[in-house]
N, C-alpha and C positions, 0 to 999 in steps of 0.2 A: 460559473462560480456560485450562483446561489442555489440554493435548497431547493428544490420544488414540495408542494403538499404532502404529496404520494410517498415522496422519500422519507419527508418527517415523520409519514404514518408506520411507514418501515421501521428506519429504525425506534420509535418506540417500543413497535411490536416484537422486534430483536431484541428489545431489552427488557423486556417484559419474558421472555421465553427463556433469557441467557442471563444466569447469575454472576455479575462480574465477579473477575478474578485478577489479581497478578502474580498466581503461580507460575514458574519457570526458571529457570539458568542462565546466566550468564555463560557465554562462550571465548574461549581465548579466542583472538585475534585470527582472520584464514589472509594467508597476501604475505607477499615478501615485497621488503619494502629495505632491501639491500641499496637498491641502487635511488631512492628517494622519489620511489614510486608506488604513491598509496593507494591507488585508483584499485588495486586487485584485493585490498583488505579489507574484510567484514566482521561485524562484530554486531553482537546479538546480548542484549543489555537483562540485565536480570525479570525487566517487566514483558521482554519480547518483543522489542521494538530493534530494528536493525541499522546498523552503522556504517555507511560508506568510508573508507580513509581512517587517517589518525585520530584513532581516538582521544588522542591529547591535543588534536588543533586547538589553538586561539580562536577560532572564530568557528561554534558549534551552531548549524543549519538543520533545522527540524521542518522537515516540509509535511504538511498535511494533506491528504490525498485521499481520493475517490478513485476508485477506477473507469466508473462509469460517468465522469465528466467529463465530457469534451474540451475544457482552458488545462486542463493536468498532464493528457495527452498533448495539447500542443504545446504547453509550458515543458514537458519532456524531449519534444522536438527540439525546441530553440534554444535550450540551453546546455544538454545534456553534455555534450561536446567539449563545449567553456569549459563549464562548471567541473568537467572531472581534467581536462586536461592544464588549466589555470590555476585553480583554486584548489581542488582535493590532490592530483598527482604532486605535489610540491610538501604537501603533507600543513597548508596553511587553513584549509577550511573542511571539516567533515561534516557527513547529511546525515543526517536519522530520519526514517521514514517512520510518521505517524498517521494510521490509518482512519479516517472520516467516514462509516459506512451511509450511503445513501437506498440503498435498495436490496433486494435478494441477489439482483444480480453481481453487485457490487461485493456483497459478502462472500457471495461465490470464489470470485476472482482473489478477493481476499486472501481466503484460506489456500488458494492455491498458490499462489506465491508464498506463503509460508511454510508448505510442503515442502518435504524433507532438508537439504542441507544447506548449513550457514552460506557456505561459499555461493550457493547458487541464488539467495532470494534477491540479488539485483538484475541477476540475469533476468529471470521472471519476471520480475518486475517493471524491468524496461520491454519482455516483450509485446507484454500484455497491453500493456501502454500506447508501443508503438503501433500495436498491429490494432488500436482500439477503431477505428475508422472499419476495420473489416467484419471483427466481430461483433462489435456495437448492433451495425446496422441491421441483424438481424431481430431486434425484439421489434421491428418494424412488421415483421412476420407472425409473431405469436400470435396463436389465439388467446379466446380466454381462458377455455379450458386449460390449455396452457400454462399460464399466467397463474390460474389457481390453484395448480399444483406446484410454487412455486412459493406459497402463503399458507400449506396447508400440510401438519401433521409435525414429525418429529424434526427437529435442526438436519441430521442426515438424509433424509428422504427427501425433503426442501432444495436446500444445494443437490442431489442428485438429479436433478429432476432439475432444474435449471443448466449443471454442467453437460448431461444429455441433449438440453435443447439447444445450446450453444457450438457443442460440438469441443467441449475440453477434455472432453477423456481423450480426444485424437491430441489435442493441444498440448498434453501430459504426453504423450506414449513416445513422442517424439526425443522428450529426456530419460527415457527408458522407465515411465512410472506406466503399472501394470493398471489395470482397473481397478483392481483390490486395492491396489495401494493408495491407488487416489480416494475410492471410497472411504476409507481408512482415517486420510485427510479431513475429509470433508464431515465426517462424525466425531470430529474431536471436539469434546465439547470444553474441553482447554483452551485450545487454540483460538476457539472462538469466544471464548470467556474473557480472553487478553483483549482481542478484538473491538471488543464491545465498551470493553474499559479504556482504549485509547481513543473511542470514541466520544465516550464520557469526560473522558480528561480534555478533548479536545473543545468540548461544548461551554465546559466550565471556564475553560481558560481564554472563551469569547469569538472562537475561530467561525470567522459567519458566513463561510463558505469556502470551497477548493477552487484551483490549489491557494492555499496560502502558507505565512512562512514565519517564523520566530528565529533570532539570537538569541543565546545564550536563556531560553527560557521566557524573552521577550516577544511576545505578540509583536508585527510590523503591521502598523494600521496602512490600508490603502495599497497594501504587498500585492499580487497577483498574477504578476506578468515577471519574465527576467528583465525587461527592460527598465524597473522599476526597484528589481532583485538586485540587481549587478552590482549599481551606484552605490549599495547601501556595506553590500560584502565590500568591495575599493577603499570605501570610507572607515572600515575600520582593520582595514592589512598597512 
């Protein structure tokens, strides 16, 4: 849950390279929700930030997330489940994912979960998540040379050169995105201009580490665990 140095040093230096932005579109609604099942519905909000469920729930859940934390990955495990078949499929609570960058690697993973279509960026997002235990564990391997070319040159050649060493261009190929395309991704300096600003917004608004979690625009002080999450969504359905 907390920051380390290294990452603080990060992202400054992400925000020092990345002009925030909140260009973008709003998307109509992807999910049928005929039969009062919103679990399949996404929505992608004019600043770029993405929407689990009804977007008109009573009770709007913004979770703030790192990729490269280890409590986000298992706060993903343990509730994931609940949370969409309890709370979002009934159309009572929706998620917005707001993104926390900690490091190169983390922006990496970022932007790939933002790659190409509305419908898919939870898919992505859970798998990167779930499967973080596998791919993680490799920066245990980096050198430094490595590592340097990871902090060094343009936003695109950065992330390439991280999704190289990680092995996401396989990790893409498998949803039929080509190299080109993922390259493509990964030099958008849009995408990562949103990025950077929901990073900002997240710092301003006091979030002092992943995962954490806000209602309605409310910071939950002491939030971080579902165990602590649950009680709090109960108490206001």
């Amino acid at each position: 849950m907390r920051v380390t140095k290294w990452a603080k040093l990060a992202i400054l230096g992400a925000m020092a390279l990345l002009a925030p932005s909140l260009s973008g579109a709003a998307d109509k609604p992807y999910g049928d929700k005929s039969r009062g099942n919103w679990t399949a519905t996404v929505t992608r909000t004019d600043d770029g930030q993405y929407v689990l469920g009804n977007p008109n729930a009573p009770i709007k859940l913004t979770e703030f997330v790192s990729y490269t934390c280890p409590h986000c990955a298992t706060f993903q495990k343990q509730a994931d489940t609940t949370l969409r078949v309890a709370y979002v499929s009934p159309g009572k609570v929706s998620i917005k994912i707001q993104h926390v960058m900690r490091d190169p690697v983390d922006m990496t993973v970022a932007m790939l979960t933002n790659c190409g279509d509305t419908a898919g960026f939870f898919k992505r997002h859970h798998f990167f998540l779930y499967g973080q235990d596998k791919w993680l564990t490799k920066m245990g391997t980096m050198s430094e040379a490595q590592m340097g070319r990871w902090n060094r040159g343009g936003l695109g050649d950065r992330l390439k050169a991280v999704a190289a060493d990680f092995g996401f261009y396989e990790t893409m190929s498998q949803w039929g995105y080509s190299r080109v395309q993922v390259e493509k991704c990964l030099a958008d300096q849009s995408m990562a201009d949103r990025i950077v600003a929901q990073t900002s917004a997240a710092r301003m608004l006091g979030v002092p580490g992943t995962p954490s979690f806000a209602i309605g625009g409310d910071l939950l002080a002491g939030t971080h665990e579902w165990k602590t999450l649950e009680p709090q969504l109960k108490a206001r359905i």
